[in-house]
N, C-alpha and C positions, 0 to 999 in steps of 0.2 A: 504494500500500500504506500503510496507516494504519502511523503511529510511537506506541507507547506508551512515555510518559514517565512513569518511575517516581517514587512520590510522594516528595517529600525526606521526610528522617528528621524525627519529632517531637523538638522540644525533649526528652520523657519520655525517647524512647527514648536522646536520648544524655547525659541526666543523672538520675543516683540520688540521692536522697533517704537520708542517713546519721544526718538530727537524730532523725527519728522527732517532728517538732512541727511539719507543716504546712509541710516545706519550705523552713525558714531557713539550712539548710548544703548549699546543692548545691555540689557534685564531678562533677569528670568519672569516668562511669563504671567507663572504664579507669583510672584514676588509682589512686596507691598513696599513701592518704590516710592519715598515723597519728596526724595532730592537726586538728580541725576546723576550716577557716577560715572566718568569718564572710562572709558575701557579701551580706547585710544588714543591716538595720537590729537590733539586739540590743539587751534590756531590759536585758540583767545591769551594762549600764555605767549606766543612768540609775537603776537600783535602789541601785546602791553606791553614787552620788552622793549622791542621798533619804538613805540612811541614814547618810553621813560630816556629813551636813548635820545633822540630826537630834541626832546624837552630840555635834558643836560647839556647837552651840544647848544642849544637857544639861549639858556640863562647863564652858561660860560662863553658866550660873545657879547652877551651885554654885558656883563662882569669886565671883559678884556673893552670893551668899548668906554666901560665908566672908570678904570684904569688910567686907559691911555688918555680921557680927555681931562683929569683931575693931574695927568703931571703934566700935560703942555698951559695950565690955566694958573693966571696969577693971585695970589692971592685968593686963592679956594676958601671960602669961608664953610661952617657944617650948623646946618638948621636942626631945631631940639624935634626929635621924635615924640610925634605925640602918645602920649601916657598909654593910652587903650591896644595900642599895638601889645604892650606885654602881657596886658588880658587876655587879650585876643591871644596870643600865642598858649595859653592854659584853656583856651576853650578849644582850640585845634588837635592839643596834645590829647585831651580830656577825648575827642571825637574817636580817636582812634582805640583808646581803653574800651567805648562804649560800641565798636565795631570788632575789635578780638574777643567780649562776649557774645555779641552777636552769634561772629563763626561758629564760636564752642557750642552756642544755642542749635544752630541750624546742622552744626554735625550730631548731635542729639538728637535730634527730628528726625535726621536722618537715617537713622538707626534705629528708632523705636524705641527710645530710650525717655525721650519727651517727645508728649503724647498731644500737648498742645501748642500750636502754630504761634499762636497770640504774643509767646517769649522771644521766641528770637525776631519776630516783627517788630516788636517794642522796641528790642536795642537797635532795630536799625532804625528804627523810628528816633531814636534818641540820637541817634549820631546824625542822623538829616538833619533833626533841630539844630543839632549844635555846627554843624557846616552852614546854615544857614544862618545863625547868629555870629559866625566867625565875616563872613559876607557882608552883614549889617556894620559890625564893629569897622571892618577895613573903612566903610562907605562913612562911617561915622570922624575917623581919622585923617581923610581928607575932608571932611567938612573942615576939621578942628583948625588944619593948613590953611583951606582957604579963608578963615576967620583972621588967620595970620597974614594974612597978605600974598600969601605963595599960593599958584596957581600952577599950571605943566608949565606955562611959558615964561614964568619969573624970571627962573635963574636955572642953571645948567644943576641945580643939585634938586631942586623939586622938580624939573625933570625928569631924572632917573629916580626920583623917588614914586611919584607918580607912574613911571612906567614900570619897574618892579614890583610890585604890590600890583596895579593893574593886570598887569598881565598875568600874574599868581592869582588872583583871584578870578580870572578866565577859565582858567584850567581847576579850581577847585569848583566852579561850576559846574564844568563838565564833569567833575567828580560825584556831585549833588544828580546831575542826570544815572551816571552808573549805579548811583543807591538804588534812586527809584528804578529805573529796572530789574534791579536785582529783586527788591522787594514784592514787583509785579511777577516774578517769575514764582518768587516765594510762593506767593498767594493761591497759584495756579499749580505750586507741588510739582512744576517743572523745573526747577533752578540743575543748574548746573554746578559740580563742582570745580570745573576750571574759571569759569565765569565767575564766581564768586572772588575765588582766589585773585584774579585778576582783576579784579573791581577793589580789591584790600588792599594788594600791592600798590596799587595806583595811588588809592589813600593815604597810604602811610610813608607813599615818596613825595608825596605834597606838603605831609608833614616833616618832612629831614630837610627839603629846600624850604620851607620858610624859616627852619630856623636859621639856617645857611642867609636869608637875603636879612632876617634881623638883624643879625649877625654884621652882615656885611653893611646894613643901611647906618648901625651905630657907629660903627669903625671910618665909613666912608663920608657919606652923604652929610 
């Protein structure tokens, strides 16, 4: 009597596709997946790198720019920084504390370990607050300048003051955009683990270059 041997199960049939792009986050089907683990190779880490790389390169030519034009200039005089920047520097730092509970939160979640969503949304919710009250403070600090008489076009040192801090606060915008996506993805128990990571990363090099251009605006500007 002939024996029929049943075909094993395809790879398809016992794993689903959750990325919706070709296959980069399989799970097991059965699986109670509420954060997406990479099980490939992912761009979003070689794309953050390009652009922290990129960023570095940008604010070590304004550096080499605010260099060279403070020792061809006579008489360089240095304007008082106003007070709130060093607040604002404990509300930045503070942002980033309240983004590595986050992660810890959301690697929980994602494990089944914490059962409710609401925690690790909270801290990201707390570090948006706080990115956006670092925002506020910046905008409040050139008020404080232009109460003083200094404008971009005054003098060569609120100049560079005004465009270092502007332009850091560009890019911590576009940091405030990568929360709230990451959040929206939260929401929806499709986050990614690279994506996340590379939404932290980003955060916490915004924080090592502000201290860097305080730094630099005490010393310099």
């Amino acid at each position: 009597m002939a024996t029929t041997i049943p075909e094993p199960p395809r790879i398809s049939d016992r794993l689903r596709d959750y990325s919706g792009n070709g296959g980069k986050n399989w799970i097991p089907a059965a699986g109670n997946a509420r954060v997406l683990q990479d099980r490939r190779f992912n761009p979003a880490q070689t794309g953050i790198w390009v652009a922290l790389a990129a960023i570095t390169m940008s604010f070590a030519a304004l550096t080499s720019a605010l260099v060279v034009r403070q020792g061809v200039s006579v008489g360089w005089g240095h304007i008082t920084l106003p007070p709130i920047l060093f607040s604002n520097t404990f509300v930045l730092l503070a942002s980033s504390v309240t983004l590595e509970f986050a992660r810890r939160r959301v690697t929980s979640y994602a494990r089944g370990i914490e059962s409710n969503k609401a925690v690790p949304m909270g801290w990201l919710a707390a570090t948006l607050f706080l990115g956006l009250l670092f925002i506020a403070g910046q905008y409040t600090a050139w008020l404080q300048l232009k109460s003083q008489g200094l404008y971009l076009a005054t003098n060569t040192n609120s100049s560079f003051f005004y465009l270092f801090t502007g332009v850091h606060a560009a890019h911590i915008l576009g940091g405030l955009l990568g929360l709230v996506y990451v959040m929206s993805k939260l929401h929806r128990s499709v986050l990614r683990r690279s994506t996340f990571a590379a939404c932290a990363q980003y955060w916490h090099f915004m924080d090592a270059l502000w201290l860097y251009l305080l730094l630099l605006l005490w010393t310099r500007i």
